[in-house]
N, C-alpha and C positions, 0 to 999 in steps of 0.2 A: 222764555223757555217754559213750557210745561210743566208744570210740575211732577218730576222724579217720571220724565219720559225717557231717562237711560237708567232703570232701577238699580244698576250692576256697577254703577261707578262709584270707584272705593277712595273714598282719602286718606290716606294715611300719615298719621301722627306721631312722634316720638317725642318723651319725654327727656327735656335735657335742663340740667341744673332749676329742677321742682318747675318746668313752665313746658308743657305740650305744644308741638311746632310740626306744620304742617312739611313732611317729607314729600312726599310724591304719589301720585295718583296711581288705581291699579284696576283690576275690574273683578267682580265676581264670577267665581267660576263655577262652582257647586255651593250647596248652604253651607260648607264650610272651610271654605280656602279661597285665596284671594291671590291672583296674578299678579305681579308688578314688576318692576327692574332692579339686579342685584344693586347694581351699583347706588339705589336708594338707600340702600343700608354697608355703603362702604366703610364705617368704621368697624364691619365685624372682620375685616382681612387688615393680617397684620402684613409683613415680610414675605417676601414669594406668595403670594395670595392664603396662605394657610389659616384658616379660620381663628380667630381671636372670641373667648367668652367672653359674652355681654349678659347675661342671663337676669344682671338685676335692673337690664334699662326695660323702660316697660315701652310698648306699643297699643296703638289704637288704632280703629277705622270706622270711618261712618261711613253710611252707604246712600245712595239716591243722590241724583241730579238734580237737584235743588237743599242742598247741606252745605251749610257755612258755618264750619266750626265754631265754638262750641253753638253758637242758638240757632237755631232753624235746624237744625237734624234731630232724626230719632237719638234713641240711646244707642251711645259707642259699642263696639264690639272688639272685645280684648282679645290677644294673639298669646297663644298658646304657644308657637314655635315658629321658625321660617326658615325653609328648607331653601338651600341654592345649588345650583344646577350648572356645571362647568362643562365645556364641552371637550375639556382633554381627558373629563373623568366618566364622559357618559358616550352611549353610544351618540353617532352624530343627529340618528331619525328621531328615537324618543326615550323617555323616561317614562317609566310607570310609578304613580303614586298610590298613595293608600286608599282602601274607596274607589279603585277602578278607575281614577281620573289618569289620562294621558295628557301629554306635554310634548306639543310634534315641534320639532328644534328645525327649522329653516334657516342654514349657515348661508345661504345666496341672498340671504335680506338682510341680514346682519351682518357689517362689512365690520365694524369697527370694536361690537362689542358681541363676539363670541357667545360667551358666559352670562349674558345680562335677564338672567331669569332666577325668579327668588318665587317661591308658593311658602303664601303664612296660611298657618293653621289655625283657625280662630277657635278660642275655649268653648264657643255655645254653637249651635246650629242657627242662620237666620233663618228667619221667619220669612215666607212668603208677602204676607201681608205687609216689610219694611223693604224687602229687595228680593230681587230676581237672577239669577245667574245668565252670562250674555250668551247669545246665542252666536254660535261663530260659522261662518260662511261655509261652504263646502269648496271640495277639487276645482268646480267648476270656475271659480275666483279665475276671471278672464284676468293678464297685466294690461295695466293704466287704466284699471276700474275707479270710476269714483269714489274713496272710499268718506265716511263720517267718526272724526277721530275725537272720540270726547275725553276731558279727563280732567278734575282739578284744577280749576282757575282759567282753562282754555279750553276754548269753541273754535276750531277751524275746518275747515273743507279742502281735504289734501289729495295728491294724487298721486296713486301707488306704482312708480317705475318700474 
């Protein structure tokens, strides 16, 4: 692999009893918020999914396609907050976020996990020079394109039904 030839690929870390443990991979999306899946962070839902405070677990994400926690990455990037996105509490097409960023909710691709969208806010702005935010396809996304799915510990070549 290239070195950091998907600059957008985020991993994300959570700290659990004092030792940082790799959660699940997400991508960048602007320099300061990061894509991923709620249910990476399912101990913030408590009973009937109602959010449960976590405010004193801390988070982290390193960014570039070539980062293996903790050595061989830049320095971490701490999260500020992490917004989740339920599809019985939002409209079904999008959510607007802060910053102008959208968030287009496609329910015909998501069969089993609705809700599976979480945007973290990271404390600092990245930097160009350590990462890039991904650039995502347009309308024209023919179905059973090729697509290239990268993320945290896995390289495959999947095809989108």
């Amino acid at each position: 692999l290239t070195y950091n030839k998907y600059p957008w690929v985020a991993t994300i870390e959570v700290e659990e009893n004092g030792r940082w443990e790799m959660k699940c991979s997400g991508a960048l999306i602007s320099p300061r918020h990061v894509i991923t899946a709620a249910h990476c962070f399912k101990e913030f839902f408590g009973p009937k999914r109602r959010r449960v405070d976590r405010k004193n677990q801390k988070r982290r994400v390193f960014l570039g396609s070539r980062c293996n926690p903790p050595q061989g990455c830049e320095k971490p990037y701490s999260v500020k907050e992490v917004s989740f996105f339920h599809y019985d509490i939002i409209s079904p097409n999008s959510v607007h976020l802060k910053e102008g960023i959208q968030v287009i909710h496609y329910p015909c691709l998501i069969k089993e996990r609705d809700d599976d969208i979480a945007i973290m806010h990271l404390e600092e702005e990245v930097s160009s020079n350590n990462a890039t935010p991904i650039c995502l396809p347009g309308l024209s996304l023919e179905p059973k394109s090729s697509l290239l799915f990268v993320g945290a510990g896995y390289d495959c070549r999947c095809l989108l039904l």
